[in-house]
N, C-alpha and C positions, 0 to 999 in steps of 0.2 A: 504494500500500500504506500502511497505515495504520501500520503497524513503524516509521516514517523509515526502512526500509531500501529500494535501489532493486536492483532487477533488471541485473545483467551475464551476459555470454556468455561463457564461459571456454572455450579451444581445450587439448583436454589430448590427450596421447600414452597410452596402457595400458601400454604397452610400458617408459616412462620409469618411473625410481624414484617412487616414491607420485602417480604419473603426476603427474607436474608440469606444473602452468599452461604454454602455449606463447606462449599471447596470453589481453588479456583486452580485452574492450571495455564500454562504456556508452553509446555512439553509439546513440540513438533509433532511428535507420534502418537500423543492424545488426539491432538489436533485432526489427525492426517484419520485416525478410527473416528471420530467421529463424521465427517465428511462423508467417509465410506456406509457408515452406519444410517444418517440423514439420506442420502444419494439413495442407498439400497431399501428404504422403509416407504420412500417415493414411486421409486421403481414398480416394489412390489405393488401400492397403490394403483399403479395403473394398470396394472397386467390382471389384481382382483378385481374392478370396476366393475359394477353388477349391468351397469351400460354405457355408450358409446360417450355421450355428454360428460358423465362424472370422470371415465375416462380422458375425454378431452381436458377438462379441469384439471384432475392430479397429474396428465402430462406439462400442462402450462406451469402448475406449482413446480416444478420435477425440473423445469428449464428454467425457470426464476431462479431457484435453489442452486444449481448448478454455475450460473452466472455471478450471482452474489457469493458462494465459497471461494470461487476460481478468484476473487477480487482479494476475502480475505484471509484463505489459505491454501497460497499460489505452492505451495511446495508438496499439497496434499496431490496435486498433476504435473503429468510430463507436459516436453514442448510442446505434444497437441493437443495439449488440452484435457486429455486421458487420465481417467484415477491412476495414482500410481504405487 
């Protein structure tokens, strides 16, 4: 990102007061599974879509996602863009 600002993972509660932080990480490789793990819950999303429109929909979510990670964790893909 071009901000100097870097991408963390923050674990929070709903439940808690203004859900406060549980954990937080910056570990590349946290980073890098979680991408993978968001990307492949999307995926799945589209492939179970009971029809053709909801489909459409969690494909559009599924390429938002994918665009917005690649921005702020460019190391989770290779040069084409590929998880990696």
């Amino acid at each position: 990102m071009d901000m100097g600002s870097k991408a963390i993972l923050t674990l929070s509660v709903p439940a808690l007061p203004r859900s406060a932080p549980v954990a937080v990480s910056a570990r590349p490789d946290v980073l890098r599974t979680f991408v993978l793990a968001v990307l492949d819950e999307w995926t799945e999303k589209v492939q179970n879509a009971d029809d053709e429109l909801l489909a459409a929909v969690h494909r559009a979510e599924l390429e938002r996602l994918g665009r917005v990670l690649r921005l702020l964790v460019p190391d989770a893909f290779d040069e084409d863009g590929c998880l990696s």
